[in-house]
C-alpha positions as CSV (number, residue, x, y, z in Angstrom):
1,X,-61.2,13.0,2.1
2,X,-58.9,10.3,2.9
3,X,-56.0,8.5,0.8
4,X,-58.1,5.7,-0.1
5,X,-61.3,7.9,-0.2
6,X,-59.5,9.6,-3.3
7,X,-58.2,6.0,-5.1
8,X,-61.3,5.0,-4.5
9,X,-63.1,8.0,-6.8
10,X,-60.3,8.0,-8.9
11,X,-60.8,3.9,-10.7
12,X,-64.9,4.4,-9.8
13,X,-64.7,4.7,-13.5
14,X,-62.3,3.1,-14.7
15,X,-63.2,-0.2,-17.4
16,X,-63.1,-3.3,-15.7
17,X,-59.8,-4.6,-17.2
18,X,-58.0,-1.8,-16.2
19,X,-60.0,-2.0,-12.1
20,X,-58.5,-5.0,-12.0
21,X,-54.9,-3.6,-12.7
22,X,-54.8,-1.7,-9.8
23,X,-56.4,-4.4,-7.7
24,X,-53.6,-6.7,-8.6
25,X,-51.1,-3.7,-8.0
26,X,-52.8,-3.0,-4.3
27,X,-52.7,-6.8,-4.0
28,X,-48.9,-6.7,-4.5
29,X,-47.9,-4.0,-2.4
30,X,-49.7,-5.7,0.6
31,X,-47.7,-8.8,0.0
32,X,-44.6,-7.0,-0.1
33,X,-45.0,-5.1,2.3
34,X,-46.0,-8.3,4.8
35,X,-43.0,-9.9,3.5
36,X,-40.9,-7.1,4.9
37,X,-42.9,-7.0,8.6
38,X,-42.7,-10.8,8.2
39,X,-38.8,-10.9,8.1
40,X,-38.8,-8.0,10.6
41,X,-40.5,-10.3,13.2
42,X,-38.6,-13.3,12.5
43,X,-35.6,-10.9,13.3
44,X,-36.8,-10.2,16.5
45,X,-37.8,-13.6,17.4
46,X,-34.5,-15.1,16.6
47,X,-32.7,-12.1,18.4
48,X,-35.2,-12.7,21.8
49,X,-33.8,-16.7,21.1
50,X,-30.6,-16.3,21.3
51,X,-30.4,-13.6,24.1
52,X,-32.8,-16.3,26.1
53,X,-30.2,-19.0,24.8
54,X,-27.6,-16.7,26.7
55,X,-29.3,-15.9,30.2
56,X,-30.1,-12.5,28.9
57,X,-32.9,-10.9,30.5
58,X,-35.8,-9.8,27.5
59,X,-38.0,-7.0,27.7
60,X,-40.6,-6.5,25.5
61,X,-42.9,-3.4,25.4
62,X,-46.4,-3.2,25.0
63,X,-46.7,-1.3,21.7
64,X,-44.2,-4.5,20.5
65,X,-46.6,-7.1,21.9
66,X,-49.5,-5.3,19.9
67,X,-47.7,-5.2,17.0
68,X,-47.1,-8.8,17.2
69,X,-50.1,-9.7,18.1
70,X,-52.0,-7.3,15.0
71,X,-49.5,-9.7,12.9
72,X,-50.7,-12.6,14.0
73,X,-54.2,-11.9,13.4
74,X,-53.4,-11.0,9.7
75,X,-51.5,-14.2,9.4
76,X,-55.1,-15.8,10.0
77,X,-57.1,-14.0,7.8
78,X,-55.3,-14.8,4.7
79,X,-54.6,-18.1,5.7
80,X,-58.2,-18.0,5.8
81,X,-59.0,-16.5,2.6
């Protein structure tokens, strides 16, 4: 059983005021969290700028391109929701 598998059992029970708690608390952390990759990215983008801005040659893996583009697609489904 996974990590979630357990939260999951663990508020099956739980009253409905105090669900909601922790739905709001998950809800938070995945903010937070985004807010940190978000800031991450921007980093990198700017950095990939101003090397380009200098003649600097940029190399960008495939696991980064990935990464970026996983981002991108959870951009648009919150801007969706």
């Amino acid at each position: 059983m996974n990590t979630a598998e357990k939260i999951y059992q663990g508020v099956q029970d739980f009253p409905e005021p105090l669900a909601l708690e922790v739905l709001h608390y998950v809800e938070f952390l995945r903010l937070k969290n985004q807010a940190s990759l978000d800031l991450e990215l921007e980093q990198k983008i700017q950095q990939g700028i101003d090397q380009a801005n200098q003649g600097l040659g940029i190399t960008i893996d495939d696991d980064y391109v990935n990464q970026l583009n996983l981002r991108v697609q959870q951009r648009l489904q919150i801007a969706d929701e």
